[in-house]
N, C-alpha and C positions, 0 to 999 in steps of 0.2 A: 734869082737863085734862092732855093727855097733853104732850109737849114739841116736838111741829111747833104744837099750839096755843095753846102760849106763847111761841112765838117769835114768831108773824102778830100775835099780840095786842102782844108788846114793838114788833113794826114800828108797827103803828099807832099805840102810844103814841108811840115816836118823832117820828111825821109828824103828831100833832097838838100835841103839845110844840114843833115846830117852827112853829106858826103863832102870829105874836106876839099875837093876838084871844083868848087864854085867857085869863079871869081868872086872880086867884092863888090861890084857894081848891080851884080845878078844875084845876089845874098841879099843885099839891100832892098831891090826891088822886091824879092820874095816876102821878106820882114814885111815890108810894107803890105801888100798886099794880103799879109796872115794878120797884122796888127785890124785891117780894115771889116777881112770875114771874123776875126772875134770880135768886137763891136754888135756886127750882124746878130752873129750866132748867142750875146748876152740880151740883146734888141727883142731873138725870137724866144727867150725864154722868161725874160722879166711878161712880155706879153701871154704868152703860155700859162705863168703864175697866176696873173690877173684873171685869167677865161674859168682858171682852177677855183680862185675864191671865189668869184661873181656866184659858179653852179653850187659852191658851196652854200653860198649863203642864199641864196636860191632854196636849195633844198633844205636847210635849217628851217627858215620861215614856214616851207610848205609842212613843215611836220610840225611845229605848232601851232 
């Protein structure tokens, strides 16, 4: 699952966590599985940061 398709998946958990008709068994599992795609989705952006400085510093060096 890449990280726009855990974001649409955290949206829908959201908007179904939002309707009071969940059990609590099926609220829990959702939680869980929303706790697990942000993890993911912090996972693909601390790495995302890293690719950002790398080319920065990359590109600093080549210009002096």
């Amino acid at each position: 699952m890449d990280f726009e398709q855990a974001m649409k998946r955290l949206t829908e958990i959201s908007e179904l966590m939002g309707k009071s008709d969940l059990k609590l068994e099926d609220s829990m599992k959702l939680y869980t599985e929303a706790v697990e795609l942000t993890k993911k989705c912090k996972e693909y952006i601390k790495n995302a940061e890293l690719q950002v400085q790398t080319c920065l510093l990359y590109t600093s060096d080549a210009a002096d």
